[in-house]
PDB file with SEQRES, HELIX, SHEET and CRYST1 records, atoms N, CA, C and O in Angstrom:
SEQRES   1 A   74  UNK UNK UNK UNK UNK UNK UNK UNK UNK UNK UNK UNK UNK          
SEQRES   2 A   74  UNK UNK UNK UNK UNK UNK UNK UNK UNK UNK UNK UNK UNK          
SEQRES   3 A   74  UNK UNK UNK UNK UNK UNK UNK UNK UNK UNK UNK UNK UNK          
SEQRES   4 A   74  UNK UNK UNK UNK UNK UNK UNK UNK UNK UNK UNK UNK UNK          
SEQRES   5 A   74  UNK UNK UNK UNK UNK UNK UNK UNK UNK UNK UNK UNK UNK          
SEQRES   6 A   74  UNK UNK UNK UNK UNK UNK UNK UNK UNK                          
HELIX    1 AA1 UNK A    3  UNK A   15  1                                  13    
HELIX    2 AA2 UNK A   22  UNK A   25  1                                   4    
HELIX    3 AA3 UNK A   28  UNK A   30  5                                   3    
SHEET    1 AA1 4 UNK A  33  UNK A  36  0                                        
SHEET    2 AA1 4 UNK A  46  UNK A  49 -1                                        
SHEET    3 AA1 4 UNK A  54  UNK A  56 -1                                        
SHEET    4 AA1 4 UNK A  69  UNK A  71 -1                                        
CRYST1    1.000    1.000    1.000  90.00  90.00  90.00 P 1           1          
ATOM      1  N   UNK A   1       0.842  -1.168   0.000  1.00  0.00           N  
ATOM      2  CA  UNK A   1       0.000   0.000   0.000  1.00  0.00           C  
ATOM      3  C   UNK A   1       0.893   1.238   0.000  1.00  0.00           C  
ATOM      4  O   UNK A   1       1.812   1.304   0.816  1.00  0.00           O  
ATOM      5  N   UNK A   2       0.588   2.597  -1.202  1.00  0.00           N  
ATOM      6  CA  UNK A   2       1.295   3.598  -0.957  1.00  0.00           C  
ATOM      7  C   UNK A   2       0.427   4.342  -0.167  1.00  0.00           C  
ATOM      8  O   UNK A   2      -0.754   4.228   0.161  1.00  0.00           O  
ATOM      9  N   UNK A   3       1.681   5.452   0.141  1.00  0.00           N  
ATOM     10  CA  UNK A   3       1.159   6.601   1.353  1.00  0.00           C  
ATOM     11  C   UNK A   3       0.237   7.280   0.663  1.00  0.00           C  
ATOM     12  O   UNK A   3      -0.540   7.844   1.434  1.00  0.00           O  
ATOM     13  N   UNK A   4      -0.002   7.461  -0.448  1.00  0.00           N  
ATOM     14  CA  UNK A   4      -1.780   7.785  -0.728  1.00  0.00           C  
ATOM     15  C   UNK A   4      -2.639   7.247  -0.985  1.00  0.00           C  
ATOM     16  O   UNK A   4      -3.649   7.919  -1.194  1.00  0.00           O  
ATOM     17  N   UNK A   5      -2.741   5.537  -1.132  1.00  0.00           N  
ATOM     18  CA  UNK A   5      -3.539   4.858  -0.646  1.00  0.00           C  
ATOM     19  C   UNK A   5      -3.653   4.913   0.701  1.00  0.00           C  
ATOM     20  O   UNK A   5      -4.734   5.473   0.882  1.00  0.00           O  
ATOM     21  N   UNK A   6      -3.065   4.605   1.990  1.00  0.00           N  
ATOM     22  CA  UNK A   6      -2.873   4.558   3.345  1.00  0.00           C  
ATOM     23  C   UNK A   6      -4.173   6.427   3.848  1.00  0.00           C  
ATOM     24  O   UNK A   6      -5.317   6.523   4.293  1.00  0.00           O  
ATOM     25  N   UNK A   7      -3.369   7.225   3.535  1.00  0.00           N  
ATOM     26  CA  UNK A   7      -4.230   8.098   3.751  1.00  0.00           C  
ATOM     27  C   UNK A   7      -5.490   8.364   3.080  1.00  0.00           C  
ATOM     28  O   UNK A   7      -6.189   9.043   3.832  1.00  0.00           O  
ATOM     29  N   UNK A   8      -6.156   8.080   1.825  1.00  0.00           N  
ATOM     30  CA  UNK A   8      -6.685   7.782   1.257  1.00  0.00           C  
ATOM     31  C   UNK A   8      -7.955   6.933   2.078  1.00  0.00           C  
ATOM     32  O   UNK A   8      -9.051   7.414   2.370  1.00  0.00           O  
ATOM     33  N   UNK A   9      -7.526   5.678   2.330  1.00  0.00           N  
ATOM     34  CA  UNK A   9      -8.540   4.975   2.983  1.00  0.00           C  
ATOM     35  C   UNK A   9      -8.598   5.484   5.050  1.00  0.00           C  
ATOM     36  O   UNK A   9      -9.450   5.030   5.813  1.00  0.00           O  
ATOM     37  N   UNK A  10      -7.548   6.402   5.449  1.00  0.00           N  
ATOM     38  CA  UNK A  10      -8.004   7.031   6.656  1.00  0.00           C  
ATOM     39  C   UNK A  10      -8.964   7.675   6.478  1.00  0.00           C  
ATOM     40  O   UNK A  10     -10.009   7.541   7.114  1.00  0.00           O  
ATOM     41  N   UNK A  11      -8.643   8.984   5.022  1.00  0.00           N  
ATOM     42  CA  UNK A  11      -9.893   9.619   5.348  1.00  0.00           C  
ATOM     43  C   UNK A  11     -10.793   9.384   4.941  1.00  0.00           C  
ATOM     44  O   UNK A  11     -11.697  10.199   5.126  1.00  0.00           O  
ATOM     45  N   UNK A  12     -11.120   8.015   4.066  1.00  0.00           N  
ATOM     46  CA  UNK A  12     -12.770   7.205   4.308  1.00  0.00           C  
ATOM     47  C   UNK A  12     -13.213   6.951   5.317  1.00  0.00           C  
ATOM     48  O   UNK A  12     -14.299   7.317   5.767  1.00  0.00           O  
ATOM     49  N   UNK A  13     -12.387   6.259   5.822  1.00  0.00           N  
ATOM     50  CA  UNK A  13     -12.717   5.414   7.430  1.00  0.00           C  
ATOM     51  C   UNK A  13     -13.319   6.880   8.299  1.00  0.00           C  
ATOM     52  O   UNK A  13     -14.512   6.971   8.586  1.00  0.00           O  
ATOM     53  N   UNK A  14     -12.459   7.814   8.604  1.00  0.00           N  
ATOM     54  CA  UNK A  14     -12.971   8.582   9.289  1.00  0.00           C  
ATOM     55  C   UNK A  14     -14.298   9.470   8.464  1.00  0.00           C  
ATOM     56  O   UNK A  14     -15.415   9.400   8.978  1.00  0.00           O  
ATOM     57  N   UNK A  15     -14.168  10.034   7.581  1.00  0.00           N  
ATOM     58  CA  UNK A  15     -15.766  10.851   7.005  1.00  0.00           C  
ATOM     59  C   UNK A  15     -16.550   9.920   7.127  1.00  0.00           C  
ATOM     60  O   UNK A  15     -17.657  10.390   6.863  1.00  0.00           O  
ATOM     61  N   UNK A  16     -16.661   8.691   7.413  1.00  0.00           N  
ATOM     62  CA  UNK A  16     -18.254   8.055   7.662  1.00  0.00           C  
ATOM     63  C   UNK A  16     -18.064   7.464   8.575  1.00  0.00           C  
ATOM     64  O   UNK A  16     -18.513   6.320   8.639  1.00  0.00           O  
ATOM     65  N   UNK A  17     -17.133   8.158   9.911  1.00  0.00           N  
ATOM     66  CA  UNK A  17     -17.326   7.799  11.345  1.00  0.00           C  
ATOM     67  C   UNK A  17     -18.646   8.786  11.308  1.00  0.00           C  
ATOM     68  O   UNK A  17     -18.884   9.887  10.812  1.00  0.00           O  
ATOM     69  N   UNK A  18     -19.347   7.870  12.054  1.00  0.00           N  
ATOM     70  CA  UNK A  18     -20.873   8.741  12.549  1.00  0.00           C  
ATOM     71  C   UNK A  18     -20.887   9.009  13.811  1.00  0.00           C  
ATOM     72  O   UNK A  18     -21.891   9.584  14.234  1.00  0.00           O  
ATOM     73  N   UNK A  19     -19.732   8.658  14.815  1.00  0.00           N  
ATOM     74  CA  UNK A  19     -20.191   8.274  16.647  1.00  0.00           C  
ATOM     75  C   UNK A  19     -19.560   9.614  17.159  1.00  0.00           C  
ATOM     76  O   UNK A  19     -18.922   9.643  18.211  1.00  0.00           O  
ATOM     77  N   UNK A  20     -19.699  10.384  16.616  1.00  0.00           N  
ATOM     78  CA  UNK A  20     -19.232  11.504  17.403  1.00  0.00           C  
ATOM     79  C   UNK A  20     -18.001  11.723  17.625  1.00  0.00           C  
ATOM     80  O   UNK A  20     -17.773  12.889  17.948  1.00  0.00           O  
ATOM     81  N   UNK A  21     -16.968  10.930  17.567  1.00  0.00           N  
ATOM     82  CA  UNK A  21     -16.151  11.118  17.998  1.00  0.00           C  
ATOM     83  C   UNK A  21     -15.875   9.830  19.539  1.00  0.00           C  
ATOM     84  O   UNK A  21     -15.060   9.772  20.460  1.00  0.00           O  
ATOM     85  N   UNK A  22     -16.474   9.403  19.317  1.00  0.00           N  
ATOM     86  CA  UNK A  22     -16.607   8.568  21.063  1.00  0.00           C  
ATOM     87  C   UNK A  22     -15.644   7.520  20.839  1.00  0.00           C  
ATOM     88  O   UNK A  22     -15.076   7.051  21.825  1.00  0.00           O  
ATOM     89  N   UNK A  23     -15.332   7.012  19.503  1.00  0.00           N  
ATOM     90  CA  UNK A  23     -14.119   5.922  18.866  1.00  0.00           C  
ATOM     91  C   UNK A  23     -12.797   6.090  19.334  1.00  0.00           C  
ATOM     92  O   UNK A  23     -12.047   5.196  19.726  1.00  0.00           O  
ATOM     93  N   UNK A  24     -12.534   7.470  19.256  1.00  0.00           N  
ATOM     94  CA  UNK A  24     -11.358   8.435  19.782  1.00  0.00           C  
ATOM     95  C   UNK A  24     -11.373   8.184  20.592  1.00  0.00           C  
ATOM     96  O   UNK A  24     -10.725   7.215  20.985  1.00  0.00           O  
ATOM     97  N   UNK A  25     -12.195   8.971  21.417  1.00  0.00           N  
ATOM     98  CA  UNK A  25     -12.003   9.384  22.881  1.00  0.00           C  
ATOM     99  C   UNK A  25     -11.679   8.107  23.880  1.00  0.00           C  
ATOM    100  O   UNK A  25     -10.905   8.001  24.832  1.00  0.00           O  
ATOM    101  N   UNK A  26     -12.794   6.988  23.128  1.00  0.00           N  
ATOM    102  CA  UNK A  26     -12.281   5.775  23.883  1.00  0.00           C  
ATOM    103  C   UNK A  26     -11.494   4.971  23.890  1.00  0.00           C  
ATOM    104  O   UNK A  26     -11.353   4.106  24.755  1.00  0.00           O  
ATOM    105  N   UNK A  27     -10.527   5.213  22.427  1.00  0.00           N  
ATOM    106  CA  UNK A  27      -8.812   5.035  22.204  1.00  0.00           C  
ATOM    107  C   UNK A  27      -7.885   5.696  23.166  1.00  0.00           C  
ATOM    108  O   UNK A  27      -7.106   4.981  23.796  1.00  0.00           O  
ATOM    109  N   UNK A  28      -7.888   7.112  23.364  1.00  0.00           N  
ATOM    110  CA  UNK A  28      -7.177   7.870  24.008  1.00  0.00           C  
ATOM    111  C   UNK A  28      -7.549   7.452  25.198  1.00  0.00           C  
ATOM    112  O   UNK A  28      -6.479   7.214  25.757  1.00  0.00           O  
ATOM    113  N   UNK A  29      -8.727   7.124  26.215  1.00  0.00           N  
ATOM    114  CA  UNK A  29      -8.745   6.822  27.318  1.00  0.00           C  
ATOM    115  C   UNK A  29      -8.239   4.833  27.480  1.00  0.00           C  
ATOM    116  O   UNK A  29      -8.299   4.205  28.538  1.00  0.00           O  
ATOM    117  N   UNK A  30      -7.935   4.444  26.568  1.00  0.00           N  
ATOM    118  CA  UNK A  30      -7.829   3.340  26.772  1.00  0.00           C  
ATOM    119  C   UNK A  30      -5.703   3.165  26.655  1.00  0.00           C  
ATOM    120  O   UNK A  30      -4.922   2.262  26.953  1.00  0.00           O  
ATOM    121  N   UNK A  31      -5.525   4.675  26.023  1.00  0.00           N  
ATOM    122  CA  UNK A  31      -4.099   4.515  25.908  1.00  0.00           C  
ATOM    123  C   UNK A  31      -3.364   4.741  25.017  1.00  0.00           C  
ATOM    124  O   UNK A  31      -2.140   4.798  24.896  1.00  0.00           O  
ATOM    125  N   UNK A  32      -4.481   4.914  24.169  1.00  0.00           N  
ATOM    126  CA  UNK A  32      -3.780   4.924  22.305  1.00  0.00           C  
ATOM    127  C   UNK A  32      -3.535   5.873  22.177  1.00  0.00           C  
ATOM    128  O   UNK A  32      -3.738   6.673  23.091  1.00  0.00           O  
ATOM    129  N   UNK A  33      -2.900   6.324  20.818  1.00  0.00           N  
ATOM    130  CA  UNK A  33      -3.203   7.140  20.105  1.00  0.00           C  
ATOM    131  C   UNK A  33      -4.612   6.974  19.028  1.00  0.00           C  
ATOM    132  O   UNK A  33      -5.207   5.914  18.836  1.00  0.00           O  
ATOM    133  N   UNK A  34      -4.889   8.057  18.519  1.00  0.00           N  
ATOM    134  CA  UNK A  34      -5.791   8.077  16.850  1.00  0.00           C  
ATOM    135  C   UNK A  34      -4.791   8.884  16.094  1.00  0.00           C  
ATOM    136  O   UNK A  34      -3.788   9.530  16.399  1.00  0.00           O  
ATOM    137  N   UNK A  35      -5.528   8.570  14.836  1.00  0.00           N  
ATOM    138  CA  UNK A  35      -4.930   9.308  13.424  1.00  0.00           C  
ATOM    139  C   UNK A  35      -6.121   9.854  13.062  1.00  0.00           C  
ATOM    140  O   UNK A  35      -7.222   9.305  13.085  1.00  0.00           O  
ATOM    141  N   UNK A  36      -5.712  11.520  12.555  1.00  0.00           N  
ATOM    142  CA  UNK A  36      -6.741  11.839  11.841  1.00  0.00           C  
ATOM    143  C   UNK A  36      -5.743  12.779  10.786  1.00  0.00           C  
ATOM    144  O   UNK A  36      -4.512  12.762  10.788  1.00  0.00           O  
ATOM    145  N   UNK A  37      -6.628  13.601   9.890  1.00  0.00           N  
ATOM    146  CA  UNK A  37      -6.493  13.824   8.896  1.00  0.00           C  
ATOM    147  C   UNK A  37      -7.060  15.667   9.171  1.00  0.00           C  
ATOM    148  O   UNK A  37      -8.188  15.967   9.564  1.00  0.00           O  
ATOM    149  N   UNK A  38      -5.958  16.664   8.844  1.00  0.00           N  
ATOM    150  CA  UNK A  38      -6.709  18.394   8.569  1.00  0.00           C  
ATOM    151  C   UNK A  38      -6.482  18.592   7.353  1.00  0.00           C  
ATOM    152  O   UNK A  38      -5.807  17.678   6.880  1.00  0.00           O  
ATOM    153  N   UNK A  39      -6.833  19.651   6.387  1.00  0.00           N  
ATOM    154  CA  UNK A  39      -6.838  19.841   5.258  1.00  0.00           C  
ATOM    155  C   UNK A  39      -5.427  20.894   5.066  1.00  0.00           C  
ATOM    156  O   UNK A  39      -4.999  21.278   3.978  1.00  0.00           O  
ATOM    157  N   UNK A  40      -4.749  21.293   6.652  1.00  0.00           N  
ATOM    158  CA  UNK A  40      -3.574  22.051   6.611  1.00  0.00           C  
ATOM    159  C   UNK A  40      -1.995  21.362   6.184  1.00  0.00           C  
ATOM    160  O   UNK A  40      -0.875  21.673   5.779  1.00  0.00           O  
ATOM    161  N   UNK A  41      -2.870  20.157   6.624  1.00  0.00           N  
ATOM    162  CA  UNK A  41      -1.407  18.826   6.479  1.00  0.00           C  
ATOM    163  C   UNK A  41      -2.010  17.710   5.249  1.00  0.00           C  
ATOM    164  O   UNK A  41      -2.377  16.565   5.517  1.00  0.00           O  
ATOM    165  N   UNK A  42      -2.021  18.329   3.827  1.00  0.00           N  
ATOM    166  CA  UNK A  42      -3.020  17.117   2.626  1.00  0.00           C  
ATOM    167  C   UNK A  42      -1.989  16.290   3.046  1.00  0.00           C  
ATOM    168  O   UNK A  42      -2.515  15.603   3.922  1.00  0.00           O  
ATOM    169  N   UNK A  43      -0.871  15.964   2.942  1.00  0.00           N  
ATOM    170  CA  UNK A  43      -0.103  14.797   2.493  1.00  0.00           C  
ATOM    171  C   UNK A  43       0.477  14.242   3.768  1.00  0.00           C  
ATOM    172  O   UNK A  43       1.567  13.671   3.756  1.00  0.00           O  
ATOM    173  N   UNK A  44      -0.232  14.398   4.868  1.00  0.00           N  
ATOM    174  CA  UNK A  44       0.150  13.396   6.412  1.00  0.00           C  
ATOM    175  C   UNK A  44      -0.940  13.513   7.152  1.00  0.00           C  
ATOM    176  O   UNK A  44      -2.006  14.035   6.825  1.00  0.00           O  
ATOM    177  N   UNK A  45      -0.608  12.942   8.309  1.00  0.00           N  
ATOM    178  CA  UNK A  45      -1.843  12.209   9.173  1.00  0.00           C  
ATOM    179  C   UNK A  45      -0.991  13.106  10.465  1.00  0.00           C  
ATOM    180  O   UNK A  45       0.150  13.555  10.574  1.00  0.00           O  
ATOM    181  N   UNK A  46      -2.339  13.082  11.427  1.00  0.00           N  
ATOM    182  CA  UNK A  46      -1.893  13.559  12.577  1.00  0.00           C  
ATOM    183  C   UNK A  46      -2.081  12.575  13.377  1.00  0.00           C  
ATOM    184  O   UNK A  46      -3.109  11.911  13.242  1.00  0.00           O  
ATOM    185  N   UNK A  47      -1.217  12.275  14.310  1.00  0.00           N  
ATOM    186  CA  UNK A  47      -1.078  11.146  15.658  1.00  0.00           C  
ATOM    187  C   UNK A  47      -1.740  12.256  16.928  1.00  0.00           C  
ATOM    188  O   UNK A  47      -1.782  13.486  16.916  1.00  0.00           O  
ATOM    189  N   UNK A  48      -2.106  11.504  17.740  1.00  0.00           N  
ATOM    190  CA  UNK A  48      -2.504  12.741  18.483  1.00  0.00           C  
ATOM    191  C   UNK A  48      -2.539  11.318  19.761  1.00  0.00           C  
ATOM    192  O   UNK A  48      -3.207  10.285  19.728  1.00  0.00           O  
ATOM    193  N   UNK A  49      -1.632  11.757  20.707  1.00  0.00           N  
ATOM    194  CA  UNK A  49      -1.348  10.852  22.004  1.00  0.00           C  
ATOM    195  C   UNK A  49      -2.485  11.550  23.213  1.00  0.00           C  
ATOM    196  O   UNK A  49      -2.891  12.701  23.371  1.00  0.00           O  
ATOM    197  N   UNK A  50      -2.812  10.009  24.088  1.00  0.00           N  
ATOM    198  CA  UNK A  50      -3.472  10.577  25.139  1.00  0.00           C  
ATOM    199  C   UNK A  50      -3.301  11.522  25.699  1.00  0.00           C  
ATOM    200  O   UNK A  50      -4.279  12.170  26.070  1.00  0.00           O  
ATOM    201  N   UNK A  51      -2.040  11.943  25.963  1.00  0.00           N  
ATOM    202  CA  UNK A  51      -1.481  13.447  26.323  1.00  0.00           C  
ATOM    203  C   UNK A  51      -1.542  14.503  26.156  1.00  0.00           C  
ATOM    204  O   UNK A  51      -1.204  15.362  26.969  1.00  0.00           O  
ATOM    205  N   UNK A  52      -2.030  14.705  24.959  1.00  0.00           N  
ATOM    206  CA  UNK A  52      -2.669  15.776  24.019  1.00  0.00           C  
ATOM    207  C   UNK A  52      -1.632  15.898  22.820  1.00  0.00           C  
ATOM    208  O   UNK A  52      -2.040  16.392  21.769  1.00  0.00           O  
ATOM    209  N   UNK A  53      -0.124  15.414  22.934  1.00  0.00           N  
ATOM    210  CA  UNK A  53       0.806  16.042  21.967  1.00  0.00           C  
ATOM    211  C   UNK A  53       0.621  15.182  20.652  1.00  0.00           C  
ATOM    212  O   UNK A  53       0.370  13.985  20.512  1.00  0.00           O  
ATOM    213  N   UNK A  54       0.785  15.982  19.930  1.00  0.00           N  
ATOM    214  CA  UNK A  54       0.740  16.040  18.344  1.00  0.00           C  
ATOM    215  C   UNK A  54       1.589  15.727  17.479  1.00  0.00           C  
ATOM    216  O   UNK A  54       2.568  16.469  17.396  1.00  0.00           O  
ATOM    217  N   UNK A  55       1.510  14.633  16.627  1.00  0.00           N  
ATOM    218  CA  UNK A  55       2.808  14.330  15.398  1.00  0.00           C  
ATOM    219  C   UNK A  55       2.089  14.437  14.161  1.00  0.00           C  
ATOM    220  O   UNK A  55       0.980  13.957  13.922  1.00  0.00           O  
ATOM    221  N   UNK A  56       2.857  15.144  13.358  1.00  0.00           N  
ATOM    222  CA  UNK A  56       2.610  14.490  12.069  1.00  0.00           C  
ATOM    223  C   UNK A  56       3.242  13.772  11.674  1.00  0.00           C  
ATOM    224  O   UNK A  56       4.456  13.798  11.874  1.00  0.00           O  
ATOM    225  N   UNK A  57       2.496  12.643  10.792  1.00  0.00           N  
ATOM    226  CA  UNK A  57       3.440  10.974  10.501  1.00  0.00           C  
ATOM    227  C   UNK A  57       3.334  11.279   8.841  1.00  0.00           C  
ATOM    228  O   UNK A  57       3.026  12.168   8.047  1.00  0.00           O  
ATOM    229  N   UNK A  58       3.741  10.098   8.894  1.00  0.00           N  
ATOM    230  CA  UNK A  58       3.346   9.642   7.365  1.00  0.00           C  
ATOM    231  C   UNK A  58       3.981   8.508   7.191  1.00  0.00           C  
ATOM    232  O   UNK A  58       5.082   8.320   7.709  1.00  0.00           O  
ATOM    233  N   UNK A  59       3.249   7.412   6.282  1.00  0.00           N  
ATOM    234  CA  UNK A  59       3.281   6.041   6.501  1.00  0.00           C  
ATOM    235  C   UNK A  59       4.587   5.789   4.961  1.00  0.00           C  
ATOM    236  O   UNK A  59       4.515   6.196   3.802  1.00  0.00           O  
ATOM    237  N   UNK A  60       5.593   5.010   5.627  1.00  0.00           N  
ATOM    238  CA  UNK A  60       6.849   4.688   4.667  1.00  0.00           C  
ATOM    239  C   UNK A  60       6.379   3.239   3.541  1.00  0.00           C  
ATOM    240  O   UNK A  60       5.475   2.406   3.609  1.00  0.00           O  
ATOM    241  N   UNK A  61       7.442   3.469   2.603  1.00  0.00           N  
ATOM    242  CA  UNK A  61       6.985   2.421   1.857  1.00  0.00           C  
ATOM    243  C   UNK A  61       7.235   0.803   2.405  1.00  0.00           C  
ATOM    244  O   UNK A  61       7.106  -0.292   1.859  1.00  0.00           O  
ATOM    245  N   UNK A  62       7.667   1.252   3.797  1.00  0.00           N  
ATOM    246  CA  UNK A  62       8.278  -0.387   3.596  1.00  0.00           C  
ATOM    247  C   UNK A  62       6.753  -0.502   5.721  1.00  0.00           C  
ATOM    248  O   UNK A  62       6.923  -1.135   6.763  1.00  0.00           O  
ATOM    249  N   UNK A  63       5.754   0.316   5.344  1.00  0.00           N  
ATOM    250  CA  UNK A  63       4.115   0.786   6.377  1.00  0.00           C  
ATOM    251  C   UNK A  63       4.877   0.803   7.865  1.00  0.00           C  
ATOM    252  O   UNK A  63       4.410   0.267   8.870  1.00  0.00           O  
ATOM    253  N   UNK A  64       5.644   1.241   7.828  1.00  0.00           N  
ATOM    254  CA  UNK A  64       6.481   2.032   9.328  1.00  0.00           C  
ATOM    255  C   UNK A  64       5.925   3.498   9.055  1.00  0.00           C  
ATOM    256  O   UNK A  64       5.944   4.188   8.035  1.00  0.00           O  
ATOM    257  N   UNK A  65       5.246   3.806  10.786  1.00  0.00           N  
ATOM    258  CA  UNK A  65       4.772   5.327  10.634  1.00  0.00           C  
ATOM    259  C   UNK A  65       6.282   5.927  10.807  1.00  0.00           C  
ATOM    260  O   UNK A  65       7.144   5.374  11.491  1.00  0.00           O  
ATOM    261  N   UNK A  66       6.467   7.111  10.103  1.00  0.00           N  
ATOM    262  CA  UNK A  66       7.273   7.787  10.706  1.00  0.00           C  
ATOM    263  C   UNK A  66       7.030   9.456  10.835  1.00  0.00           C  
ATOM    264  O   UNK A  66       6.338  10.206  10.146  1.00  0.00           O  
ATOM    265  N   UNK A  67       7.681   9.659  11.722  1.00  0.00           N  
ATOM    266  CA  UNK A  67       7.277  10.710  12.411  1.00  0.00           C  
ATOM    267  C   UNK A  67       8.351  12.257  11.721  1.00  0.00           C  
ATOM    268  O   UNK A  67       9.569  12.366  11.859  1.00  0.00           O  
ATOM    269  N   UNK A  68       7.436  13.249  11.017  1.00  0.00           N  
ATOM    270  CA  UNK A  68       7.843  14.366  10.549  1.00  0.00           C  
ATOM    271  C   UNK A  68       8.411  14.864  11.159  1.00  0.00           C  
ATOM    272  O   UNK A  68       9.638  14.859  11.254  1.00  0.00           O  
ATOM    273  N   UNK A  69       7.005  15.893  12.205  1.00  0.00           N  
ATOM    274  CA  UNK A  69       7.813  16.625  13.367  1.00  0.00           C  
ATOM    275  C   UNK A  69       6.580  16.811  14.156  1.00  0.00           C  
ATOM    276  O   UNK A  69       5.414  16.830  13.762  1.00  0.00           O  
ATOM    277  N   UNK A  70       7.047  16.941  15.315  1.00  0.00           N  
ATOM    278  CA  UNK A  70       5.719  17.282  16.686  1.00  0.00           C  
ATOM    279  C   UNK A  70       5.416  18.644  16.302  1.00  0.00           C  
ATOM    280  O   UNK A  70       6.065  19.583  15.839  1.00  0.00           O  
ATOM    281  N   UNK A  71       3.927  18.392  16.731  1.00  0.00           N  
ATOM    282  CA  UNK A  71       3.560  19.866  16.531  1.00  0.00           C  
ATOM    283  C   UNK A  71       2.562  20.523  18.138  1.00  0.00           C  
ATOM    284  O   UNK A  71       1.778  20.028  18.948  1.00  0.00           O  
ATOM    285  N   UNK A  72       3.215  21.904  17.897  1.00  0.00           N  
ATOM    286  CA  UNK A  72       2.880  22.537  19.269  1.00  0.00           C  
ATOM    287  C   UNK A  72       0.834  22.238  19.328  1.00  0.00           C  
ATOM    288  O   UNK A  72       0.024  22.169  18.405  1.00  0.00           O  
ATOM    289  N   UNK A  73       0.693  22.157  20.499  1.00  0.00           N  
ATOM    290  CA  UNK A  73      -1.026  21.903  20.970  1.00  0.00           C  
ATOM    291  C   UNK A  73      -1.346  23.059  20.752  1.00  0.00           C  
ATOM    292  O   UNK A  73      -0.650  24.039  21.019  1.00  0.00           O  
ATOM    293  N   UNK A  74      -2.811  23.076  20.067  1.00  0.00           N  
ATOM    294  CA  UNK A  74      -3.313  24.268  19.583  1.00  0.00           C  
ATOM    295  C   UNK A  74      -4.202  24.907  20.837  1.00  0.00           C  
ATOM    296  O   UNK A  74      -4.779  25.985  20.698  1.00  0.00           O  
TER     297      UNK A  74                                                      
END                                                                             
């Protein structure tokens, strides 16, 4: 899978999340991270840790996330 397939099918998956958001929230309270997708970053994904801090990734050809650069909490 390339990195615009990979993002590609995130931001399907997410535009026809319908739950509010409660998928997240109950990732982050369970420990995870989520990935989502802004229209400021087209060509990466945002990681966003229970913590609140922020990466932008982007998925390598050999599907290792790797990490751009952290970005300050808005």
């Amino acid at each position: 899978m390339t990195d615009g397939e990979f993002s590609e099918k995130m931001a399907l998956i997410l535009e026809n999340d319908v739950d509010a958001g409660h998928a997240a929230k109950s990732h982050l309270a369970a420990g995870r991270p989520v990935y989502y997708c802004e229209d400021a970053y087209a060509n990466y994904m945002i990681r966003k840790w229970p913590d609140g801090r922020r990466e932008l990734v982007t998925l390598t050809s050999m599907n290792e996330i790797l990490v751009v650069v952290s970005l300050e909490e808005k």
